[in-house]
C-alpha positions as CSV (number, residue, x, y, z in Angstrom):
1,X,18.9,5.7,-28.6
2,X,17.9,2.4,-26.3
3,X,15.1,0.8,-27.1
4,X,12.1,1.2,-24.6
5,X,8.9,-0.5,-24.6
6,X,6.2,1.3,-25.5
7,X,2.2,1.4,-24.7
8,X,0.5,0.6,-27.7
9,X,-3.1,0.9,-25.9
10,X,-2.7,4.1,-25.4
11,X,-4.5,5.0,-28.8
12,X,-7.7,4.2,-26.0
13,X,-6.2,6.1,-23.3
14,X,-9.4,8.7,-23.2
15,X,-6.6,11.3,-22.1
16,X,-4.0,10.6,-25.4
17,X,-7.5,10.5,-27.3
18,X,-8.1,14.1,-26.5
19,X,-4.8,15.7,-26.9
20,X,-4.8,17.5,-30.6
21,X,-2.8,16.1,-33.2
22,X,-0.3,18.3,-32.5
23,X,0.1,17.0,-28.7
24,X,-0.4,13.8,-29.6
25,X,3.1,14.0,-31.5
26,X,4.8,16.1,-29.0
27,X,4.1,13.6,-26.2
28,X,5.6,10.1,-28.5
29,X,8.4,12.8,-29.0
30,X,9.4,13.3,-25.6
31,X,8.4,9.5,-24.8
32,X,11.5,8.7,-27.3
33,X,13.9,11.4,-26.7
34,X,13.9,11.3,-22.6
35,X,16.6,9.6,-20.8
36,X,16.7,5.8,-19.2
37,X,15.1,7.4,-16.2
38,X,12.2,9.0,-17.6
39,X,13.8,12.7,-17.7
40,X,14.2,15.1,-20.3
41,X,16.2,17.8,-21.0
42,X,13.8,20.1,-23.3
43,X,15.8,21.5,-26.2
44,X,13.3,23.9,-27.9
45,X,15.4,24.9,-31.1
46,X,15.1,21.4,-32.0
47,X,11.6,20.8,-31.2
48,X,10.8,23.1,-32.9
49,X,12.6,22.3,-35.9
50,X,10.9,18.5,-35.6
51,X,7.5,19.6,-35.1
52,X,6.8,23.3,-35.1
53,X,6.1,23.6,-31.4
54,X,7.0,26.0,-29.3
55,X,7.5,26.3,-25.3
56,X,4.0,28.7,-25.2
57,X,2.3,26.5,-27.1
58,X,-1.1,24.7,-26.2
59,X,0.4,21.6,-27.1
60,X,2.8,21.8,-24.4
61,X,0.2,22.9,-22.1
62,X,-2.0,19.8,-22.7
63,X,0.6,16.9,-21.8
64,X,2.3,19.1,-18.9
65,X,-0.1,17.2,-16.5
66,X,1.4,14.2,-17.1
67,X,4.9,15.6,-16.3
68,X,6.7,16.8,-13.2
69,X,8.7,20.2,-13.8
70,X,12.2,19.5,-12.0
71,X,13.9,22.4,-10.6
72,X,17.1,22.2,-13.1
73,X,13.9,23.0,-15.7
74,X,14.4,19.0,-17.1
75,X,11.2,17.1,-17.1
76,X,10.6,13.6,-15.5
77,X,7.6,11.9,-16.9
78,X,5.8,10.5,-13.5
79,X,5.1,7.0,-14.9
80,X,7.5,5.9,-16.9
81,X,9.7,4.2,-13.9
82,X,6.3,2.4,-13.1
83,X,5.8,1.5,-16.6
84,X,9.5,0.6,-17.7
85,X,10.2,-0.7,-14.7
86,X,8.2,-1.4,-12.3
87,X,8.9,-1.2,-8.4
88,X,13.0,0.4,-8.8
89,X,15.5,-1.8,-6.0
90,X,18.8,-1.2,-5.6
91,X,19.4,-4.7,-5.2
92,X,19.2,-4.8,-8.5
93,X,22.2,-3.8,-10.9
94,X,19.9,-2.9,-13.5
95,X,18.1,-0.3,-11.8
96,X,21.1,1.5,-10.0
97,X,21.3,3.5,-12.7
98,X,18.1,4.9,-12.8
99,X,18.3,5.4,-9.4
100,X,21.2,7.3,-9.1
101,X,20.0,9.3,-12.1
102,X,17.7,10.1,-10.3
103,X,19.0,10.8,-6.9
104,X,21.3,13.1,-9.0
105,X,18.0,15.3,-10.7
106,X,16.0,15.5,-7.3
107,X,13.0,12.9,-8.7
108,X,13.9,9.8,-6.7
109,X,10.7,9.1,-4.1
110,X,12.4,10.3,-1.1
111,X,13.3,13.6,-3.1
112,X,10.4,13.9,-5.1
113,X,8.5,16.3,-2.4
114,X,10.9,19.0,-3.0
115,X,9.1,19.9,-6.6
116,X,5.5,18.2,-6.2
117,X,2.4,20.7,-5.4
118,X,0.8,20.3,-2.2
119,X,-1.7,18.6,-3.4
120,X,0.7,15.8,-4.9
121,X,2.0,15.7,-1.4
122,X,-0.9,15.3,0.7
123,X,-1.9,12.2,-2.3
124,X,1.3,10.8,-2.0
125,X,1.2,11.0,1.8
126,X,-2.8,9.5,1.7
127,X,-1.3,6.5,0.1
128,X,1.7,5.7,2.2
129,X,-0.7,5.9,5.1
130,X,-2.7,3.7,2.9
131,X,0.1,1.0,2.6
132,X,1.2,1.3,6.1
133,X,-2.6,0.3,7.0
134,X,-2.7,-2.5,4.1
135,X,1.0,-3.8,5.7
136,X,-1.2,-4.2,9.2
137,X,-3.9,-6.4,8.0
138,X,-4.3,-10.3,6.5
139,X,-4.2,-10.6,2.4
140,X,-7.2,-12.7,3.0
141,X,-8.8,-12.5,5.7
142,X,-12.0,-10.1,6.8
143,X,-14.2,-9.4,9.7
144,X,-17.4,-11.5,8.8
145,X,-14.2,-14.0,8.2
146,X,-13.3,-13.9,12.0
147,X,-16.7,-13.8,13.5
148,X,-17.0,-17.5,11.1
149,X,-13.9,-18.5,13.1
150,X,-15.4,-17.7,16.3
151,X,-18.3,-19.5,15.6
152,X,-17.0,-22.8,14.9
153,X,-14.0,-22.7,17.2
154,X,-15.1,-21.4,20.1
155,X,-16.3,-23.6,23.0
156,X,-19.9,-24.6,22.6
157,X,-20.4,-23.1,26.1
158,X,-19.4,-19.7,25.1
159,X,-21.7,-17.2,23.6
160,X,-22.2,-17.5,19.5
161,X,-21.6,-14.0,17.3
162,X,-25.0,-13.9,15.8
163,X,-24.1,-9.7,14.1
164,X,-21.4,-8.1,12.5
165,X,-21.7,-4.4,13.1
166,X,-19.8,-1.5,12.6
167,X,-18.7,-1.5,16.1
168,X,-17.2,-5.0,15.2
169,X,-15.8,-4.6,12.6
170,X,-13.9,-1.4,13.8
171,X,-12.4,-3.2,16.9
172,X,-11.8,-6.4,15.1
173,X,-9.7,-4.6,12.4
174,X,-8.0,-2.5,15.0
175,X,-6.5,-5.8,16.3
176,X,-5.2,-7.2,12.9
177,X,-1.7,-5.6,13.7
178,X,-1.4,-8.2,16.4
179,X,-3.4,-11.2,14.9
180,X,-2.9,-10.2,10.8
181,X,-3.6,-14.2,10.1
182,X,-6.6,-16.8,10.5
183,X,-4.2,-19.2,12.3
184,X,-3.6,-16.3,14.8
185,X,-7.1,-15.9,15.7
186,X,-7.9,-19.6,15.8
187,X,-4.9,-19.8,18.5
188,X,-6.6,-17.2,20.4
189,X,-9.7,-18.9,20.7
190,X,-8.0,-21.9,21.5
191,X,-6.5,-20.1,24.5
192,X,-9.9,-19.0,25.4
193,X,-10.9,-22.4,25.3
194,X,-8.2,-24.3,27.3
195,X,-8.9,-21.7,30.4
196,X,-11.6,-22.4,33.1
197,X,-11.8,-19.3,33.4
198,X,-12.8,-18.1,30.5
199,X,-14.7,-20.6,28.9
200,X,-16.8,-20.7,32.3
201,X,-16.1,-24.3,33.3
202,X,-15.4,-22.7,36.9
203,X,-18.8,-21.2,36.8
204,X,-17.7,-17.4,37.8
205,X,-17.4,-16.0,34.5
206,X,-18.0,-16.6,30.5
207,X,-15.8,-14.8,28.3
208,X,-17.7,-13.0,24.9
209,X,-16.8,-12.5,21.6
210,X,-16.4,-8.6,22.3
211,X,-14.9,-9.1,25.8
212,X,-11.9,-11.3,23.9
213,X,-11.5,-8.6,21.4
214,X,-11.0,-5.8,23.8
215,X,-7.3,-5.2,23.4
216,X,-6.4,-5.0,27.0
217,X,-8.5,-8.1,27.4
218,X,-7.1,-9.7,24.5
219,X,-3.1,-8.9,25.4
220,X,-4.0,-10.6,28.7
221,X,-5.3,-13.9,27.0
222,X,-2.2,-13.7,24.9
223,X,0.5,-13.2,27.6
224,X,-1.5,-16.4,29.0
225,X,-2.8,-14.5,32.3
226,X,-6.2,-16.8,32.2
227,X,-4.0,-20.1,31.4
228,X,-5.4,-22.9,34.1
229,X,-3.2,-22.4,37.1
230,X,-1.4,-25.8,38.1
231,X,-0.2,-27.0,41.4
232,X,3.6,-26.5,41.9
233,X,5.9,-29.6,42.4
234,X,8.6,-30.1,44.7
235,X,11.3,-31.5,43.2
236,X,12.1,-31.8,39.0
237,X,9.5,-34.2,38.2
């Protein structure tokens, strides 16, 4: 049997402290008999004949929670890639087995639907919308962030952001696909401030703070439709 490592807080866990005895057992039994990948083939005769528990009992029923039921009838514990492992790559030589285990039992993440409740499956997709959100934004940076930015980049003739309300923050973190980092907004501003337009040096209009973030508005500063509009040259000087 490879060795594994092993969770030794989980004499804490508030869920291992209320498993009976009996459970308690079962569950460092199937901890140590279940494959590389976290999967176990129950064999009943034999657990039985190591600790007097059978399939019915309420022992079984207390730690099923923390397993996934595949359909072969094996078991895959649901965090013991996480634990073991960590995030699996096939990149990586020492993970392809696990993977391909398995790929082979249905319990690889792109599989994994085909035996989770729906409830596991609306989680699961909560989350990945999660993480396609978090992969949108800045590590670092927030809305009261950008309005600070504003305020001491911003032309001195253009209008100061004095509130940060919910409107605000909605539209500025709708635009963090496009700007996701502080040098990204302080370029904008400086493209605000090199127009004459916009900054109001022409005297026709003053660009605001909420006028800039307007995405139509801002894809236009961007694409550099408000850059100052120079005189032509004939010739290549």
């Amino acid at each position: 049997m490879a060795k594994r490592f092993t969770a030794t807080e989980k004499w804490a866990d508030p869920w291992f402290c209320a498993l009976s005895s009996q459970a308690k057992l079962f569950w460092i039994y199937i901890l140590d008999n279940c494959d590389h990948a976290g999967i176990w083939d129950p064999n009943w005769p034999l657990v039985k004949h190591h600790l007097n528990v059978n399939e019915t009992d309420l022992a079984v029923e207390q730690i099923k929670e923390r397993v996934q039921v595949l359909n072969s009838g094996k078991w895959f514990i649901s965090k013991f890639i996480d634990f073991q492992y960590g995030e699996l790559r096939k990149d990586n030589r020492a993970h392809n087995s696990v993977i391909n285990r398995l790929e082979k039992e249905g319990a690889y993440k792109p599989l994994i639907s085909s035996f989770q409740g729906a409830k596991d499956k609306d989680k699961d997709k909560e989350q990945d919308k999660d993480k396609e959100a978090l992969s949108n934004k800045p590590a670092t940076i927030k809305p009261d962030e950008i309005i600070e930015i504003w305020n001491r980049y911003a032309d001195a003739d253009l209008p100061r952001v004095e509130f940060l309300n919910d409107s605000r923050i909605r539209h500025i973190k709708a635009r963090f696909k496009a700007l996701p980092q502080k040098e990204d907004w302080v370029n904008l501003i400086e493209l605000v401030n090199s127009s004459d337009f916009l900054s109001g040096r022409n005297g026709k209009f003053r660009a605001t703070f909420d006028w800039v973030i307007n995405p139509t508005n801002m894809t236009k500063i961007l694409e550099g439709n408000y850059a100052n509009q120079h005189p032509r040259r004939n010739g290549s000087n």
